[in-house]
C-alpha positions in Angstrom: -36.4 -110.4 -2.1 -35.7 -114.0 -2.3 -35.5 -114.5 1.2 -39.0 -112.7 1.5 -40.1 -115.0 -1.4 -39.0 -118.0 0.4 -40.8 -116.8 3.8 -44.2 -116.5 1.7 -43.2 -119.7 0.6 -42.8 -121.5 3.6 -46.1 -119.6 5.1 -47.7 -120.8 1.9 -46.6 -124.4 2.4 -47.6 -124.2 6.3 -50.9 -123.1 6.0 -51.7 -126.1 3.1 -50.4 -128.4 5.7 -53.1 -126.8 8.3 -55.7 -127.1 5.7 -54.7 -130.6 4.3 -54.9 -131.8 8.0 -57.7 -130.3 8.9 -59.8 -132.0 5.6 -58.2 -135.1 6.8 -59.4 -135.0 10.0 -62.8 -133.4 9.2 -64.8 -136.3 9.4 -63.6 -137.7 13.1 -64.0 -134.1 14.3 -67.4 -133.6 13.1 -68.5 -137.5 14.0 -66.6 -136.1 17.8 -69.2 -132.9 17.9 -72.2 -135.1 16.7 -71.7 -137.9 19.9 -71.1 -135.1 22.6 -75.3 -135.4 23.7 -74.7 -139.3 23.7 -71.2 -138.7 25.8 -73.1 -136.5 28.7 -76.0 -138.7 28.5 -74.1 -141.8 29.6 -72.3 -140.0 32.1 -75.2 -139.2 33.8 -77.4 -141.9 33.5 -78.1 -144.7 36.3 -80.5 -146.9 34.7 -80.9 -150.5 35.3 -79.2 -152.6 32.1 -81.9 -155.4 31.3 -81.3 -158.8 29.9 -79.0 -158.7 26.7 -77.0 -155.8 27.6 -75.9 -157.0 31.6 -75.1 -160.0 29.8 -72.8 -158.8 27.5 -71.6 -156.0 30.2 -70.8 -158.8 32.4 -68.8 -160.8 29.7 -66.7 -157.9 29.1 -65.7 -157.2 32.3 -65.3 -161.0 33.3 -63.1 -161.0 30.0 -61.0 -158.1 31.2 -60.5 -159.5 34.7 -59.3 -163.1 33.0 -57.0 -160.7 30.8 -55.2 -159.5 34.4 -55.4 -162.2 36.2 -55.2 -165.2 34.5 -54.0 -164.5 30.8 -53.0 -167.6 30.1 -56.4 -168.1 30.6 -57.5 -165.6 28.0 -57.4 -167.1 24.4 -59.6 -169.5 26.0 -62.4 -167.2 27.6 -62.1 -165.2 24.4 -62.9 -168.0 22.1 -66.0 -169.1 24.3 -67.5 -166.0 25.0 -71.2 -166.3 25.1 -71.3 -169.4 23.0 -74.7 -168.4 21.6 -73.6 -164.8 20.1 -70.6 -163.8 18.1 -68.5 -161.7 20.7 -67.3 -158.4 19.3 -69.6 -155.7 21.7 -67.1 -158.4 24.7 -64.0 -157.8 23.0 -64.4 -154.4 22.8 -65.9 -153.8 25.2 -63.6 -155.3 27.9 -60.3 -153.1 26.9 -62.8 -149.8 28.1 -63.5 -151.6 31.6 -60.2 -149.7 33.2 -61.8 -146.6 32.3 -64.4 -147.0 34.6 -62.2 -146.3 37.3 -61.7 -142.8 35.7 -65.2 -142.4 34.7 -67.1 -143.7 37.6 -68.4 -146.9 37.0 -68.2 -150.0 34.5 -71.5 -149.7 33.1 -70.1 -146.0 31.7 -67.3 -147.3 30.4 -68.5 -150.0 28.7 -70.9 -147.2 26.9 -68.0 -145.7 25.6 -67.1 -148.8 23.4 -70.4 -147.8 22.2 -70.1 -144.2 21.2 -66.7 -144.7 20.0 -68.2 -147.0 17.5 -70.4 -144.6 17.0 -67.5 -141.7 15.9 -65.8 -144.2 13.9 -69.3 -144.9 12.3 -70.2 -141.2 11.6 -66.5 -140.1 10.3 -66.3 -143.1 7.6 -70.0 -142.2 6.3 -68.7 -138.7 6.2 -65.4 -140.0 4.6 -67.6 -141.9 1.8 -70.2 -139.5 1.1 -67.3 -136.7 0.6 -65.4 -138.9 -1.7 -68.6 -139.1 -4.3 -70.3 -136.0 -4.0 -68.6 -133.4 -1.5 -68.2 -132.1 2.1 -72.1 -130.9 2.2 -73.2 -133.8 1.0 -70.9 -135.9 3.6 -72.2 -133.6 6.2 -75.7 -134.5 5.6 -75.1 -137.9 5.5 -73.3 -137.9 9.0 -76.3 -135.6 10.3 -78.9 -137.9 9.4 -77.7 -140.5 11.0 -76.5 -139.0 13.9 -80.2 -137.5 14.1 -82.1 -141.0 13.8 -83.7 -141.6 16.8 -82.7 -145.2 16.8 -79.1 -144.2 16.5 -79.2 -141.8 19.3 -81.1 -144.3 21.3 -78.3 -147.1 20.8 -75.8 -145.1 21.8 -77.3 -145.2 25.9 -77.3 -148.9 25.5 -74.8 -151.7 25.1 -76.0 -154.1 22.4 -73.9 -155.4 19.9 -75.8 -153.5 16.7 -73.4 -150.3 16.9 -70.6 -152.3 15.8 -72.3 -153.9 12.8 -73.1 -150.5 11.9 -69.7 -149.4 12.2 -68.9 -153.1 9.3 -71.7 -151.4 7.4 -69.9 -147.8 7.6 -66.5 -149.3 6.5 -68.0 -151.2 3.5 -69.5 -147.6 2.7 -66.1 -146.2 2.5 -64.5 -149.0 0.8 -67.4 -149.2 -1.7 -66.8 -145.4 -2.6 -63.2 -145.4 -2.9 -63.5 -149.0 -5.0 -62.9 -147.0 -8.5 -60.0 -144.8 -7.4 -57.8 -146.9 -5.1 -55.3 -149.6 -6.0 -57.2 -153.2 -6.3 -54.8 -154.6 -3.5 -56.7 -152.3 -1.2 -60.1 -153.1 -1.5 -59.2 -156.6 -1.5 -57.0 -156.7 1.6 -60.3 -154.6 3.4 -63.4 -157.1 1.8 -62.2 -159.8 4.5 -61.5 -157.7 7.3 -65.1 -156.0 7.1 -67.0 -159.1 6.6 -65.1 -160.7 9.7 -66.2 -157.4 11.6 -69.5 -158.0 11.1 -70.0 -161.7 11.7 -68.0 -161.1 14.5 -70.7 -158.8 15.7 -73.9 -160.1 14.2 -74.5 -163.8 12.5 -77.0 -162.0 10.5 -74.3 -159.3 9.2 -74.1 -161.0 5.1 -78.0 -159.3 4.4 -76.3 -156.0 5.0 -72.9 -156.5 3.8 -73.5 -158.5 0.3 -74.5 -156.0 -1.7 -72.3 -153.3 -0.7 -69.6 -155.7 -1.1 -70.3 -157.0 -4.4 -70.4 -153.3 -5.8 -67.0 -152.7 -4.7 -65.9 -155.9 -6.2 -67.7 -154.8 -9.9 -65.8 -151.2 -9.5 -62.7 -152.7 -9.1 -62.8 -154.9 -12.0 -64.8 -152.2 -13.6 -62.0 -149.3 -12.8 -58.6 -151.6 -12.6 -55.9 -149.9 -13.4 -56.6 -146.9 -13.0 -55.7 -146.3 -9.2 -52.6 -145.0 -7.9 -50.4 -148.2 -8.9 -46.8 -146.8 -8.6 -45.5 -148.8 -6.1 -46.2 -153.2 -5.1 -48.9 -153.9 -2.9 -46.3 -155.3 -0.6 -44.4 -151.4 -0.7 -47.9 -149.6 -0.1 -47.9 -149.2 3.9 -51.9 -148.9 3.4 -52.1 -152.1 1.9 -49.9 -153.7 4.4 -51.6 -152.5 7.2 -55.1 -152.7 5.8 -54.0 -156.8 5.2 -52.6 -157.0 8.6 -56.0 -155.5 10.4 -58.1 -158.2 7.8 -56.3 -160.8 9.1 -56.2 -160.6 12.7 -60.3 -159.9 12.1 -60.5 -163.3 9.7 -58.5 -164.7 12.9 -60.6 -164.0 15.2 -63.9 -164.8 13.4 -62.6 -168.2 12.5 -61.5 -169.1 16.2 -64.8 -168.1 17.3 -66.9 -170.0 14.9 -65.0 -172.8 14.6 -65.9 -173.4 18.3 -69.2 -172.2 18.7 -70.9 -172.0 14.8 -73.5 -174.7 15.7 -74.4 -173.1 18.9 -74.8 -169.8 17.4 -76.9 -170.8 14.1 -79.5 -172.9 16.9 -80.0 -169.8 18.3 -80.5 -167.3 15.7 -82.9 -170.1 14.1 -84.7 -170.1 17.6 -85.3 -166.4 17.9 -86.5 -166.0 14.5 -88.6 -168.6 14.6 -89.7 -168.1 18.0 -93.7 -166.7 17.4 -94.3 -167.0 21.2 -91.9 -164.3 22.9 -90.5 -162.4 20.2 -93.5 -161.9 18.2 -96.1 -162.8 15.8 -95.4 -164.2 11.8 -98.7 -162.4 10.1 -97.2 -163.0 6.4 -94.5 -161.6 4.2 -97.0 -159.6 2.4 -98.4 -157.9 5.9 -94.8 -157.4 7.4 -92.7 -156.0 4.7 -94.7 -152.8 5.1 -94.6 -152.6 8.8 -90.8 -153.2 8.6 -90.3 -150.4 5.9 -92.2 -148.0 8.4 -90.4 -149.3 11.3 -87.3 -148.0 9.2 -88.8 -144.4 8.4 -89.8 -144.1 12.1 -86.7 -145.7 13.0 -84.8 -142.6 11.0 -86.9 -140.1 10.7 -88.8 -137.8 13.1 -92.6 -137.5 12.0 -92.3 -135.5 8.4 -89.2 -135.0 8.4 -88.8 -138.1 5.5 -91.4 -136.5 3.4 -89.3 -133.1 3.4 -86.0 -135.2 2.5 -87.9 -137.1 0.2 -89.0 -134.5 -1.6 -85.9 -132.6 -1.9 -84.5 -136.0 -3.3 -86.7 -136.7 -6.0 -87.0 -133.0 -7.0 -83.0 -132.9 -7.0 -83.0 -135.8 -9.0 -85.6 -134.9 -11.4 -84.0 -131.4 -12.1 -80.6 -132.6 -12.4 -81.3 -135.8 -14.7 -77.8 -137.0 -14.7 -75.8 -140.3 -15.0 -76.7 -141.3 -18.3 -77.6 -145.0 -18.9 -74.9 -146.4 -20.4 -72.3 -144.6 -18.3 -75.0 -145.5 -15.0 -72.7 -148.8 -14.5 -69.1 -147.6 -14.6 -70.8 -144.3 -12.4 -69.4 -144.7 -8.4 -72.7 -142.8 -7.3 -74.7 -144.6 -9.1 -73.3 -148.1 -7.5 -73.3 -146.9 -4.3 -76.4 -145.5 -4.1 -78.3 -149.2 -5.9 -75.9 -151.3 -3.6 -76.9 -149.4 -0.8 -81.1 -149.7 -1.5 -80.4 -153.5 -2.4 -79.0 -154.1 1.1 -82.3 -152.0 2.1 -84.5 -154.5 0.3 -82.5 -157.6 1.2 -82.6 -157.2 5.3 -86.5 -155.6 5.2 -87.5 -158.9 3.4 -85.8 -161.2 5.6 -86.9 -159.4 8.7 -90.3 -159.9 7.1 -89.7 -163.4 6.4 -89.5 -164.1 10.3 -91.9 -162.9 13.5 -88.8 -161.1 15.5 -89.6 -157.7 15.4 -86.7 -155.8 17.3 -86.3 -152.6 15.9 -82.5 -152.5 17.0 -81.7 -154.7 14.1 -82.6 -151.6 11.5 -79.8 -149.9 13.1 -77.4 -150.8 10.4 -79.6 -149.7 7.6 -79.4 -146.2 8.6 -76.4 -145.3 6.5 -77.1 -147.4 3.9 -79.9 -144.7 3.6 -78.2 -142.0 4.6 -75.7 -142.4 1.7 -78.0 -142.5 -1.4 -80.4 -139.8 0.2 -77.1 -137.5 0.2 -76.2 -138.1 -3.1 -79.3 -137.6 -4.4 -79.4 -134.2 -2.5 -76.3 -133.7 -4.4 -77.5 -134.7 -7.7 -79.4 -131.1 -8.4 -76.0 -128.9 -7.8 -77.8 -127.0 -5.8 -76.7 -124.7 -2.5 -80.4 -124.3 -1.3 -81.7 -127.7 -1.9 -78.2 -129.0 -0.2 -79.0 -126.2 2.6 -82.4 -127.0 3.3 -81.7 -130.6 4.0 -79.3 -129.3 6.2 -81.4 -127.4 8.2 -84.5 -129.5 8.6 -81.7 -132.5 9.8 -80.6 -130.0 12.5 -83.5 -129.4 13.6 -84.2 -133.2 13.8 -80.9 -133.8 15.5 -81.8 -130.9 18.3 -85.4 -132.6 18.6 -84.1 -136.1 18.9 -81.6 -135.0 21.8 -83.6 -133.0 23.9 -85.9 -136.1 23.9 -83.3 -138.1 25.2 -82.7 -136.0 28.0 -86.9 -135.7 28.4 -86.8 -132.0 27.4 -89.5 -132.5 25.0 -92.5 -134.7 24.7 -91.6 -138.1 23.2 -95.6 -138.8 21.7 -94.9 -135.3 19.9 -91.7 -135.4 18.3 -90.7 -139.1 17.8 -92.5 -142.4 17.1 -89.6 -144.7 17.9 -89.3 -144.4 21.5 -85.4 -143.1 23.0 -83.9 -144.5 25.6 -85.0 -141.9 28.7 -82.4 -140.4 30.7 -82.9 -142.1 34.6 -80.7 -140.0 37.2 -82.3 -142.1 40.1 -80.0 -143.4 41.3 -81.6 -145.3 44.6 -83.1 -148.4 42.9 -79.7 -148.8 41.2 -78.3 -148.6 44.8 -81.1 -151.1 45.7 -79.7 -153.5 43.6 -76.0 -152.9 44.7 -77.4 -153.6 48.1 -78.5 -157.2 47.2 -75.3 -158.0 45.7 -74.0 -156.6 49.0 -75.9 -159.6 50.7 -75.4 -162.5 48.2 -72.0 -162.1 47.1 -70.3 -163.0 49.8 -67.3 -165.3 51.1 -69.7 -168.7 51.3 -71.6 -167.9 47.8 -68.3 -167.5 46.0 -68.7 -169.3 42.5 -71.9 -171.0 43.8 -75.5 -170.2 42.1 -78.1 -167.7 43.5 -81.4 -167.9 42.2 -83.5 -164.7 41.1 -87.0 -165.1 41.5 -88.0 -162.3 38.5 -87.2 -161.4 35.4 -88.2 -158.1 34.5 -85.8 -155.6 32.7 -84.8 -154.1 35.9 -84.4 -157.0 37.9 -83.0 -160.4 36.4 -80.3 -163.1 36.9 -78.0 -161.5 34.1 -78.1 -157.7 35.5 -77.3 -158.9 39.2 -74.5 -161.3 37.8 -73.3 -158.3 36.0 -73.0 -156.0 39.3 -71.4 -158.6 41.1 -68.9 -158.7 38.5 -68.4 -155.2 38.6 -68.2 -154.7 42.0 -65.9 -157.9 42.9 -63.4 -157.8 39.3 -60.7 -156.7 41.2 -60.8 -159.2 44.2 -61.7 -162.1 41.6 -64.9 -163.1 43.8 -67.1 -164.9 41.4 -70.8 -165.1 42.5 -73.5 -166.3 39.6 -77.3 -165.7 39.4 -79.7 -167.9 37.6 -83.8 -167.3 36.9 -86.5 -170.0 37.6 -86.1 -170.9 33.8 -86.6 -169.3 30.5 -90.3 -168.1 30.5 -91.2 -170.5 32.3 -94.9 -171.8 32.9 -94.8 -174.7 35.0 -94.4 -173.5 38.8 -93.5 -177.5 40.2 -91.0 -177.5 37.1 -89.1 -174.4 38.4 -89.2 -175.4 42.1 -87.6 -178.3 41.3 -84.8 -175.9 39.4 -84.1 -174.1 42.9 -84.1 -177.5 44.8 -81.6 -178.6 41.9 -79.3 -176.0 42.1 -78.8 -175.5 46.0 -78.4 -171.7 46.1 -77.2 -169.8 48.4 -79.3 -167.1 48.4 -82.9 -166.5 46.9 -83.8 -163.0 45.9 -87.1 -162.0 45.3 -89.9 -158.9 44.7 -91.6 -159.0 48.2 -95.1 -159.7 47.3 -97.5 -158.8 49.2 -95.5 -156.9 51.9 -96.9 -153.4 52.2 -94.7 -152.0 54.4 -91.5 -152.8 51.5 -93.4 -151.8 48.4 -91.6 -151.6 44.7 -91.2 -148.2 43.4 -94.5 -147.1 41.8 -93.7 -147.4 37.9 -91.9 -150.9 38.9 -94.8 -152.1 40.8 -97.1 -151.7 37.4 -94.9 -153.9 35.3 -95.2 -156.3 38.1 -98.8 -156.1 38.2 -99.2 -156.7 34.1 -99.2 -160.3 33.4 -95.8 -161.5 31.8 -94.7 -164.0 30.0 -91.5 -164.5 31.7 -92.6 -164.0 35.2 -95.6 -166.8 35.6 -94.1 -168.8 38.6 -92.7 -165.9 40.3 -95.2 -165.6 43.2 -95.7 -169.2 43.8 -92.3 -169.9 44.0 -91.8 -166.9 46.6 -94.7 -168.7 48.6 -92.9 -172.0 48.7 -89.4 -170.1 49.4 -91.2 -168.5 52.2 -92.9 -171.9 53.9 -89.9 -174.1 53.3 -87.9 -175.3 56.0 -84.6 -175.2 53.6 -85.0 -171.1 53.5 -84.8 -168.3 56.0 -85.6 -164.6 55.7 -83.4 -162.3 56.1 -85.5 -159.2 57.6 -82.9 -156.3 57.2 -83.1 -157.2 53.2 -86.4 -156.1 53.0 -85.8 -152.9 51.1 -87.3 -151.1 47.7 -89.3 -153.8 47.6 -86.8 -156.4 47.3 -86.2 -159.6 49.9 -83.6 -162.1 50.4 -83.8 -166.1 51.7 -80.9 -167.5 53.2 -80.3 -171.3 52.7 -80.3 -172.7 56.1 -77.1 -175.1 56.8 -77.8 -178.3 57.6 -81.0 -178.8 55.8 
């Protein structure tokens, strides 16, 4: 009998081990099965990167290639990256360029810093959520942001917002656990987090304040009552935790240190900027176009009035959290931290004419967090399953849109990134790398007569990169100046820099026409491409320049500087 007790026992103690690690692991294994869509997507996607994202595509890859090549060279390249914008989606980035041998290309690879932001993103919300109110809860919290269209949308492109969500999402967690863990925990975190996220975005203190000060009033709110058995030195989570904060304050202070005055110039530019970025009607005006931006951002169309009213009615019928005890409540922190840090970036944004939407990214789940708690507040199965249900159905909507199985005027008002599997204009532009990367344009300047999304200085620097990172070829591409107006002013530019190569749309040439949906953005007027045909004219007349016929393809042309002249 006893050995039979001691064999239930031990079958006892094995399957608790199988449950325990599968709780543990719960919330990376849902967060996995929530970014599958966003992992086939990339794999099969060929579209052109535009502006922002080949720039910091071709950073990390150029940061990568240093790191084999030259790493005594490294510390150096790290600490200057961009100058302009703190460097995270580059340092990332960079370790997941070897993958792209493995995957295919770069480009994917570098998507996969992305998405694996993402997962981490997804699995600590989940984590947080459970902590205060359950895995239903946590699941609905995970599920609403993993449904936001802007979410899904940022996961097919390589901007640095996914990893200031992923600052947001660990401020989530440590805000939630701030009244049961040790002090020492939360305090060797707090400085890690908030060098993750000025590492990713200057503007990361609007969405990290609050959360951050809520953690800090639990603890002293809740001290001594954590798990205090052993020193902070002893606890191993404590150590580590202090070791990741540090190498994160490390980084942020080597980066700044070098490049703070640079970076603040240009955030002030671009949100000052009422010429390209957009238009300053008023505080009053914008606030509520930047809180629907945010529902649309989140929400497909109704889908915020059903949460909504599953919230309120949850909250109503449950009528919990007394006042007085409302202060010392974890839920009740969380979920007015969370809706400051709302308040606090929507009124800034407001304050200023940018009006990228990509910026609200990190908001989702600060809203995704009090909307499950309130959910949770009424006890209730059905209202808990309802919620579920209707963000399923979002989540299903929002992915087939991605891939264009459904109508995007229909189902979503922020518009997804569309799946392109074309994949001959990409292999257009491989082509004119092809031409103008070669031996006697090595680590000289080409010029790029364009700057549209799909064709620009920083996307064919970034191919050139891509293609030559293992041989160490260096070829660089410039515009004819930012936005620039005055057409004598930018012919002076390609006179200045000598190029090589000029590369240009083929205006006028019938026979070598764009494709059709390219040749209508060329056809709009543009800001940033006034002095494109007049400079192709002069190009085309000048004695310094000669055609090269055979490049006249997709609508594309290349001018060879002529020796001598």
């Amino acid at each position: 009998m006893s050995a039979e007790r001691s064999a239930a026992a031990k079958r006892t103690a094995d399957a608790r081990f199988v449950v325990t690690g599968v709780r543990v692991l719960l919330p990376v294994l849902v967060a996995v099965a929530l970014v599958v869509p966003s992992l086939v997507w990339a794999s099969l996607d060929r579209s052109i990167w535009p502006w922002d994202p080949a720039w910091y595509g071709e950073v990390s890859v150029d940061l990568w290639a240093t790191l084999r090549t030259n790493p005594h060279h490294w510390s150096y390249a790290m600490t200057h990256a961009f100058g302009l914008k703190p460097p995270a989606v580059a340092w990332l980035g960079q370790f997941f360029v070897p993958f792209g041998a493995i995957v295919g290309r770069d480009a994917v690879a570098l998507l996969l810093s992305v998405i694996a932001c993402q997962v981490a993103s997804l699995a600590l919300v989940y984590a947080a959520v459970r902590r205060l109110a359950g895995d239903a809860p946590a699941l609905a919290s995970a599920l609403l942001v993993a449904a936001s269209p802007l979410f899904v949308s940022m996961s097919h492109e390589y901007f640095a917002e996914p990893i200031q969500t992923l600052a947001v999402a660990w401020l989530l967690l440590i805000l939630a656990a701030a009244a049961q863990r040790r002090p020492a925990l939360t305090a060797a975190q707090l400085p890690g987090v908030l060098a993750l996220g000025m590492l990713a975005k200057l503007s990361s203190p609007a969405y990290l304040a609050a959360p951050a000060v809520g953690a800090l009033l639990l603890v002293l709110l809740h001290r001594g009552r954590g798990p205090n058995r052993s020193r902070p030195w002893q606890d191993f989570a404590v150590v580590c935790s202090a070791i990741v904060s540090a190498a994160l304050v490390v980084g942020a202070v080597s980066w700044y240190r070098i490049n703070f005055h640079a970076a603040i110039r240009h955030a002030r530019d671009a949100s000052a900027d009422t010429g390209l970025y957009g238009v300053d009607r008023g505080f009053l005006r914008q606030f509520p176009d930047w809180v629907e931006r945010l529902r649309d951002a989140t929400f497909l169309p109704h889908v915020w009035l059903v949460l909504g009213a599953l919230t309120v009615a949850a909250l109503v019928l449950a009528a919990q959290w007394p006042p007085r005890a409302a202060l010392r409540d974890p839920r009740v922190v969380t979920a007015v931290a969370c809706l400051v840090s709302i308040v606090v970036v929507l009124a800034t944004f407001a304050s200023q004419p940018n009006q990228e939407v990509r910026y609200l990214l990190p908001l989702v789940p600060l809203l995704a967090a009090p909307v499950a708690l309130g959910l949770r507040a009424a006890r209730s199965r059905a209202v808990i399953a309802v919620a579920l249900g209707v963000l399923t159905i979002e989540y299903l909507g929002v992915t087939l849109q991605g891939f264009g199985y459904a109508q995007r005027s229909s189902l979503v008002s922020y518009p997804i990134a569309s799946l392109d599997r074309d994949s001959a204009f990409a292999n257009a532009l491989d082509g004119l790398i092809s031409r103008t990367c070669v031996t006697g344009s090595a680590s000289r300047i080409n010029m790029v007569g364009g700057d549209y999304p799909w064709f620009n200085a920083n996307t064919l620097e970034m191919i050139a990169f891509e293609r030559h990172a293992e041989s160490g070829r260096r070829c660089y591409y410039t515009s004819l100046g930012y936005a620039e107006k005055d057409p004598w002013a930018a012919w002076k530019r390609v006179r200045d820099f000598h190029p090589p190569f000029y590369i240009s749309i083929d205006y006028g040439n019938q026979r070598n026409p764009l494709p059709a949906d390219r040749a209508v953005a060329v056809a709009r007027a543009d800001a940033f491409n006034r002095v494109d045909v007049a400079i192709f004219n002069l190009v085309r007349r000048s004695p310094k320049f000669e055609l090269i016929p055979e490049s006249r393809v997709s609508g594309f042309v290349v001018f060879r500087a002529v020796h001598g002249s």
